[in-house]
C-alpha positions in Angstrom: 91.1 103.9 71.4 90.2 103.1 75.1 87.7 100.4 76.5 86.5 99.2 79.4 85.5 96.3 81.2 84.0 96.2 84.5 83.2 92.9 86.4 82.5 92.5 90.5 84.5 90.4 92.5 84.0 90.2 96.2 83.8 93.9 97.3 86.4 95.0 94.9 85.1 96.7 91.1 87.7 95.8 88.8 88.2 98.0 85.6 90.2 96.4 82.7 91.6 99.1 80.3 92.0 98.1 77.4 94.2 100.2 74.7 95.8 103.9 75.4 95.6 105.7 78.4 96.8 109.8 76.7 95.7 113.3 76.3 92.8 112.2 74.3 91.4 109.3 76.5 92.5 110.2 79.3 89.1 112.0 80.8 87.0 109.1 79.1 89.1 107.1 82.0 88.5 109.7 84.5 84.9 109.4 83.6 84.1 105.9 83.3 85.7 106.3 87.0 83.6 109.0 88.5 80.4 106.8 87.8 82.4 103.7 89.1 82.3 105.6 92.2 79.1 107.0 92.2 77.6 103.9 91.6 79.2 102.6 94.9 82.8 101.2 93.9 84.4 101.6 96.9 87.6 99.4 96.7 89.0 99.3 93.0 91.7 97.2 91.0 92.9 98.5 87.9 94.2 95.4 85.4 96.3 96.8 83.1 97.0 93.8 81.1 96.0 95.1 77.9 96.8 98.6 78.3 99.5 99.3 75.9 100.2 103.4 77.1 99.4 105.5 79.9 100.4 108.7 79.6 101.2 111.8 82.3 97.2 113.0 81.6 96.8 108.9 82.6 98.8 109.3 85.8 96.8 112.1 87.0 93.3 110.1 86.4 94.8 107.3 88.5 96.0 109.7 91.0 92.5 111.0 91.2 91.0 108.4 91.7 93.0 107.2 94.4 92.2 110.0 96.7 88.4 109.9 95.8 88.8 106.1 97.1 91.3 106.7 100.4 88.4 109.9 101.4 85.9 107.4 101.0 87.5 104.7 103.2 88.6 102.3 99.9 91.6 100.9 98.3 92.7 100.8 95.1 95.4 98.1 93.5 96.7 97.2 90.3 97.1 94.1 88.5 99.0 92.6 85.5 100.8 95.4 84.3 102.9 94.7 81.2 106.6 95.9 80.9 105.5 99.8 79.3 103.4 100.5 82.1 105.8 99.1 84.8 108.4 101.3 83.9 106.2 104.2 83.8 104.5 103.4 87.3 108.2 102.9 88.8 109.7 106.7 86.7 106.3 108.4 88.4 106.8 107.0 91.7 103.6 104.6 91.5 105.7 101.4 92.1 105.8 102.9 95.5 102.6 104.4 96.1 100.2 101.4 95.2 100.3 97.7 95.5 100.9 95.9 92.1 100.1 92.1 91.8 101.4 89.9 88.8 97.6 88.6 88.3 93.8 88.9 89.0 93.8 86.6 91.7 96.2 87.9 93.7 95.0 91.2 93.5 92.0 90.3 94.5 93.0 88.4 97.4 94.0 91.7 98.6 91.2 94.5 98.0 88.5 92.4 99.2 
């Protein structure tokens, strides 16, 4: 199972997954997404915290994303990502790609 929760801060959306990011969830992500941006999210941080999977389906969502953001002239960051999801972000290459933070705050200190 896969929620969402969506609160404002600054100019930034942020999107807190909360369960398993796989083969089966994973367009309900790239969806809830889509209408993030077409509703006007233009600068996005993603807080893992609760997310307990992300699978390769998961990585290509978040890879999406990010290049509907960059055309648009937004960012997108990430934020308290647990152990799991840290080693999968630094095996696909994400560690690099995107700024982590350890929390919220510091994220958001940075995307708006």
């Amino acid at each position: 199972m896969l929620q969402f929760t969506d609160n404002t801060l600054g100019n930034a959306l942020v999107i807190a997954a909360k369960g398993r990011i796989d083969n089966t969830t994973a367009n309900l992500f790239e969806a809830h997404c889509s209408k993030a941006l077409a509703d006007g999210a233009k600068n996005v941080i993603l807080d893992f915290e609760d997310l307990q999977f992300l699978s390769s389906a998961g990585l290509r969502g978040i890879l999406l994303l990010a290049k509907r953001l960059k055309a648009n002239g937004g960012k997108l960051v990430f934020c308290s990502i647990g152990d799991a999801i840290r080693e999968i972000f630094e095996i696909a290459g994400f560690d690099e790609m995107f700024p982590i933070y350890a929390n919220l705050e510091a994220a958001t200190a940075e995307a708006v």
